[in-house]
C-alpha positions as CSV (number, residue, x, y, z in Angstrom):
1,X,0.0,0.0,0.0
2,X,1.6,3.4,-0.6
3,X,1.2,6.5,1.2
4,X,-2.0,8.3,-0.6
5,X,-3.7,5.4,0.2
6,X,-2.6,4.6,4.0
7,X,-3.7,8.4,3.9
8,X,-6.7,8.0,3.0
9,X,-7.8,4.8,5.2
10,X,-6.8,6.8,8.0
11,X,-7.9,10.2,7.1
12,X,-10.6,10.2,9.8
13,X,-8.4,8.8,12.8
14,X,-5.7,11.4,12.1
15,X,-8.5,14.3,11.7
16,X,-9.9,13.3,15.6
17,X,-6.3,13.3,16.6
18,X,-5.3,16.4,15.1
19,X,-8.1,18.2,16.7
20,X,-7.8,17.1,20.0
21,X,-7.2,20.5,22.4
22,X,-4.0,19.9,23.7
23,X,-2.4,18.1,20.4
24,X,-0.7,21.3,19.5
25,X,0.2,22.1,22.9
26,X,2.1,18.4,23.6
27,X,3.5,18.5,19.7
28,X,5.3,22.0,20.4
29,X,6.6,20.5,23.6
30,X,7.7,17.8,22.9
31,X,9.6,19.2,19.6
32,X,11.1,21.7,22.1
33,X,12.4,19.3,24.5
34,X,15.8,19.4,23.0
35,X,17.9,21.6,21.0
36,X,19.8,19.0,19.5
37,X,18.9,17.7,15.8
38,X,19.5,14.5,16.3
39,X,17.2,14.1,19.4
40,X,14.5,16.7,17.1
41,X,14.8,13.8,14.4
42,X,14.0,11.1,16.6
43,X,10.9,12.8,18.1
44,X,10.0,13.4,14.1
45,X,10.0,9.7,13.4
46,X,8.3,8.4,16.2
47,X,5.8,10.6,15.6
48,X,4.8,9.9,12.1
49,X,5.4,6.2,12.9
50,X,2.3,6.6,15.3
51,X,0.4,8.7,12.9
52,X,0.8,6.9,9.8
53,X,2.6,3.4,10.6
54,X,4.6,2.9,7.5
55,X,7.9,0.4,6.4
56,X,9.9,3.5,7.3
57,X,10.4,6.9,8.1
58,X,13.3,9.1,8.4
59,X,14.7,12.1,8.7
60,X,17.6,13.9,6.1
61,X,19.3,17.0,6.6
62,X,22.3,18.5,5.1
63,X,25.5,19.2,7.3
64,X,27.4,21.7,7.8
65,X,29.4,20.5,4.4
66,X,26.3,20.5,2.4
67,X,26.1,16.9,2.6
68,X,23.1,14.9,2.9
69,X,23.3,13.1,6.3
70,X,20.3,10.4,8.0
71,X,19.1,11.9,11.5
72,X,17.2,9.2,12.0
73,X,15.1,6.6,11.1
74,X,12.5,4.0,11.9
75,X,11.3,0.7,10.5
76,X,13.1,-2.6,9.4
77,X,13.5,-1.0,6.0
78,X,17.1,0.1,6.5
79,X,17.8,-3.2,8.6
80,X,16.7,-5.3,5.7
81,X,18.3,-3.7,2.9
82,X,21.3,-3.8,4.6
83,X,21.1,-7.7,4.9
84,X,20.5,-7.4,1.2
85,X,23.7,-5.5,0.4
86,X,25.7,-7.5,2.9
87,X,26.7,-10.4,1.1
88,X,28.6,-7.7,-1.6
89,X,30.0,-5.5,1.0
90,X,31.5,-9.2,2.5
91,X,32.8,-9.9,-0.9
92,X,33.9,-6.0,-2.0
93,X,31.4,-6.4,-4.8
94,X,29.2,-3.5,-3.1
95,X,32.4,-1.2,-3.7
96,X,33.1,0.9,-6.6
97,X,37.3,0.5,-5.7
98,X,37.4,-3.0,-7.3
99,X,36.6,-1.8,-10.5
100,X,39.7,0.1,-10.9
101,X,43.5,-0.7,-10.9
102,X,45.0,2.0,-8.8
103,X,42.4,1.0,-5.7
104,X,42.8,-2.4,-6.2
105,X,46.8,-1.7,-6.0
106,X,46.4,-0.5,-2.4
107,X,44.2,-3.0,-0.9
108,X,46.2,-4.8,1.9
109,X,43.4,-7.2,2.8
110,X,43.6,-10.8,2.0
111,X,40.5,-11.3,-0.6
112,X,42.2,-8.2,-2.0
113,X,45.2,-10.6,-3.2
114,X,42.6,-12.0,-5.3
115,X,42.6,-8.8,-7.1
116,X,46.2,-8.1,-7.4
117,X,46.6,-10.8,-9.2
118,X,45.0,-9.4,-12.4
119,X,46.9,-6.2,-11.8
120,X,50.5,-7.5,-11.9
121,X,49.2,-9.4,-15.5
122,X,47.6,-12.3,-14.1
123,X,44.1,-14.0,-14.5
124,X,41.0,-12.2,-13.1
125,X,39.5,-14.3,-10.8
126,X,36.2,-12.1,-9.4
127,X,33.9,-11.5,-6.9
128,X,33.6,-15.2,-6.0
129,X,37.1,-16.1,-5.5
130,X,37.5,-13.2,-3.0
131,X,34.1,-14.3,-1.3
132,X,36.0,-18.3,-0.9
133,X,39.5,-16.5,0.2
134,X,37.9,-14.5,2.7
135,X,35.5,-17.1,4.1
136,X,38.5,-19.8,4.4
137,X,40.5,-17.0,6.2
138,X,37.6,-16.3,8.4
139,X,38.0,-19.4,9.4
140,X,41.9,-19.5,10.0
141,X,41.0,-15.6,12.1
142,X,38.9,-17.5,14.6
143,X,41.0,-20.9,14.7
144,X,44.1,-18.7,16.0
145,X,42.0,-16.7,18.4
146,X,40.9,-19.3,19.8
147,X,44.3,-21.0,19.8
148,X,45.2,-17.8,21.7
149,X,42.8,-17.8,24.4
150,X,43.5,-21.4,25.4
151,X,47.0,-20.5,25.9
152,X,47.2,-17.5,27.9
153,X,50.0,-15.0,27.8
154,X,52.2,-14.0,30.5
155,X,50.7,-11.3,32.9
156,X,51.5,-7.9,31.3
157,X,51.8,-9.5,27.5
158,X,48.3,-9.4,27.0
159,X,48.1,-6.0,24.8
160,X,50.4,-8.4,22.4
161,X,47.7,-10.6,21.9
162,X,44.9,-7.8,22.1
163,X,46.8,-6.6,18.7
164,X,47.2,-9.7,17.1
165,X,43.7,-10.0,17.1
166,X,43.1,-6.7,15.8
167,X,45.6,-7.3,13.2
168,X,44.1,-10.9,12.0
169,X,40.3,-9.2,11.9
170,X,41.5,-6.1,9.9
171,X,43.3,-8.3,7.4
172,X,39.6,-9.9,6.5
173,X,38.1,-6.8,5.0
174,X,37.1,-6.7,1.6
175,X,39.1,-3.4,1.3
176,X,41.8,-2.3,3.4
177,X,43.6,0.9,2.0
178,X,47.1,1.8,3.5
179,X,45.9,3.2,7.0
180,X,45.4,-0.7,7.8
181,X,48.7,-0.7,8.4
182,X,48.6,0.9,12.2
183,X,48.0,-2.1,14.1
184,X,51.0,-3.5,12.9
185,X,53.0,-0.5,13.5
186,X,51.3,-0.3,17.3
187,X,52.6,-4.4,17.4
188,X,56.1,-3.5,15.8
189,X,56.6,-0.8,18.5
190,X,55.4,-3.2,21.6
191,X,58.1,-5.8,19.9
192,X,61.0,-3.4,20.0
193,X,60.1,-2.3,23.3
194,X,59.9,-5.7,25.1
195,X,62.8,-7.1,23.0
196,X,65.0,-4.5,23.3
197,X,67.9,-5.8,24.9
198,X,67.8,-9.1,22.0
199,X,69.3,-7.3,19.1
200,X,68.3,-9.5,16.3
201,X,64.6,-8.8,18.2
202,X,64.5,-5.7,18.2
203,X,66.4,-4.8,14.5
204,X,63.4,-7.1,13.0
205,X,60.5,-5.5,14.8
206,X,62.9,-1.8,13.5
207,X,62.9,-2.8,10.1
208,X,59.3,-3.8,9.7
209,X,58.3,-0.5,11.7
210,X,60.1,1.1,8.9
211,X,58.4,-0.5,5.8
212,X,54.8,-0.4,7.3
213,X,55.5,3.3,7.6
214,X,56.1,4.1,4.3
215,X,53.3,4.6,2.3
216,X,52.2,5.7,-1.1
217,X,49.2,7.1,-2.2
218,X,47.2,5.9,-6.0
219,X,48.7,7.9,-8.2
220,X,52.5,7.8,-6.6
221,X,54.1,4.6,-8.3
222,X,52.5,2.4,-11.1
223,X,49.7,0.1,-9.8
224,X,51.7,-2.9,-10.4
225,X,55.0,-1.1,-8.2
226,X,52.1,-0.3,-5.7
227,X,50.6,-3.8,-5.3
228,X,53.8,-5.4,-4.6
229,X,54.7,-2.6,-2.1
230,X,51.3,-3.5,-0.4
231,X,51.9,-7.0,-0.5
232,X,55.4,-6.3,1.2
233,X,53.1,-4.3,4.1
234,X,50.4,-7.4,4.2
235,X,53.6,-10.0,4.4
236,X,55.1,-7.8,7.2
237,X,52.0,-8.0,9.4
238,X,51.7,-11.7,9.2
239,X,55.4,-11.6,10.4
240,X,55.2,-9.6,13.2
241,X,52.0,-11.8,14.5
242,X,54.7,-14.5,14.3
243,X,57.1,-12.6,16.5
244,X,54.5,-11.5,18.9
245,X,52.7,-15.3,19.1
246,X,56.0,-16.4,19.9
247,X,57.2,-13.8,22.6
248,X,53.5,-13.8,24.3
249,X,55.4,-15.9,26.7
250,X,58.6,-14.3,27.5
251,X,60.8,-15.4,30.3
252,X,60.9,-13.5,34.0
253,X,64.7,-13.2,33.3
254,X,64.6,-11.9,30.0
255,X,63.1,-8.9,31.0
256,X,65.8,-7.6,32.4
257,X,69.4,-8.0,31.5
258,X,72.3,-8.6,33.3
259,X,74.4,-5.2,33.2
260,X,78.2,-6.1,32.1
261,X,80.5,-6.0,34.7
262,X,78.3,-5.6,37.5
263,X,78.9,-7.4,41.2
264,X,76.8,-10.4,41.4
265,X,75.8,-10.1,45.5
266,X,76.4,-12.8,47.8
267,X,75.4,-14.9,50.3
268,X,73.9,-12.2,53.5
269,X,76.1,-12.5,56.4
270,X,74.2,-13.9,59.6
271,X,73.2,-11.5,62.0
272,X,73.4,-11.9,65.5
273,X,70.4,-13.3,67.6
C-alpha cells in the first residue's frame, strides 16, 4: 500500500487526533524538548510512525558540508536492505574500488590478493574467488584466536595478543587501504620495546616498523609497483603476529638483562640473635 492510500484509510483517525485541544500544545513541547537535531529527528520519526505506521520513516538534513546526512530513522527497511547489500560488502562487490587498478593496488586485505593478481598481469579471478578467500580466512581468524585464548599470555603480555587479534580481523576486510597498516606498527613498537635488549629482536621488529610506515598514495608509483609494495606491508603483518605469538610468553629473566660487569651479590652475612 503506498502512502495516498494509508492516507486516506486513515484520514478520519488522524482528523480526531489532530483536533484534540491539547495536540498542538504536547507537539510544540515535545519538539522543544531538545535543542539537539538528532534528538528533534527522533521525536519526528516516532511521531509519524504513530500517525501513519509505514515500512519506514526518516529524517535527512544536510550538514554543515552541504552533505546529505540520515538523522534518524524508523522501520526494518534500512535493517533489511542492509542484509541485502551485505553479502557484496562481504565480498567488496558493493564497492566501486574494485573496479579500478590504482584501488585495487592499495588493498592490503587478504581477498584483496585475489585482485592483485589481475593487476601484476595475471588471470581475473572475481567477486567469487574473494568471497572463498575471505570465508577460508575467516575461518583461519577465529581458529588462531581461539588458539590464543586457550593459551594464555604472560601477565602484562596481554596487549600483544589484544593486537594480534586486531591485526588478523582487519586483514579480513574486503578493502583495506594503506591506513590498515597501524595495528601493525602499534605491534612493531610493543616488539622493540619488550625485546630490546635481543638485538636480532629488536632490529626485525625496527625494520618492519620502517616498511609499514612508508606509504604511497594511487597515483604515486605504477599500480603494479604499488601492489607489490602493499603486498610487502600485508607480508610484514603476518610476520610480526609470528614474533608476537612467539614472545607472548617471555621469560621472567629476559626482561631484564644482566648489566656487564656488575657485582653479582652474595650470600647475607648472619646476623646476631
Amino acid at each position: 500500500m503506498d502512502l495516498a492510500a494509508r492516507l486516506k484509510t486513515r484520514a478520519r483517525a488522524l482528523r480526531i487526533r489532530v483536533e484534540r485541544r491539547d495536540a498542538f500544545i504536547e507537539a510544540l513541547r515535545e519538539s522543544n524538548a531538545s535543542q539537539e537535531p538528532r534528538k528533534v529527528a527522533e521525536w519526528m520519526v516516532r511521531q509519524a510512525q504513530s500517525w501513519i505506521p509505514a515500512p519506514c520513516w526518516v529524517v535527512i538534513a544536510h550538514d554543515v558540508n552541504g552533505h546529505l546526512n540520515v538523522l534518524a530513522d524508523v522501520g526494518l527497511v534500512p535493517f533489511t536492505a542492509f542484509l541485502e547489500h551485505l553479502p557484496g560488502l562481504l565480498s567488496g562487490e558493493a564497492f566501486p574500488a574494485f573496479r579500478s587498478a590504482a584501488p585495487i593496488a592499495v588493498n592490503e586485505s587478504i581477498p584483496g590478493l585475489v585482485f592483485k593478481i589481475g593487476v601484476l598481469g595475471g588471470p581475473t579471478l572475481g567477486f567469487g574467488a574473494a568471497r572463498i578467500l575471505g570465508w577460508a580466512y575467516t575461518l583461519v581468524v577465529v581458529g588462531v584466536t581461539a588458539w590464543l585464548a586457550l593459551r594464555p599470555a604472560r601477565r602484562g603480555r596481554e596487549p600483544l595478543v589484544w593486537i594480534v587479534i586486531l591485526v588478523l580481523a582487519t586483514m579480513r576486510s574486503p578493502f583495506l587501504p594503506m591506513y590498515g597498516t597501524f595495528p601493525s606498527l602499534w605491534l612493531a613498537t610493543l616488539l622493540a620495546a619488550l625485546r630490546w635488549h635481543q638485538p636480532r629482536a629488536r632490529w626485525t621488529a625496527i625494520a618492519w616498523w620502517t616498511v609499514l610506515a612508508i606509504g604511497f598514495g594511487q597515483s604515486f608509483m605504477s599500480p603494479p609497483v604499488t601492489a607489490i609494495w602493499t603486498f610487502v606491508h600485508t607480508v610484514g603483518a603476518f610476520a610480526l603476529v609470528t614474533m608476537a605469538s612467539r614472545h607472548r610468553h617471555g621469560a621472567a629473566e629476559e626482561a631484564v638483562p644482566s648489566t656487564p660487569g656488575a657485582v653479582e651479590p652474595g650470600p647475607a652475612a648472619p646476623v646476631p640473635a
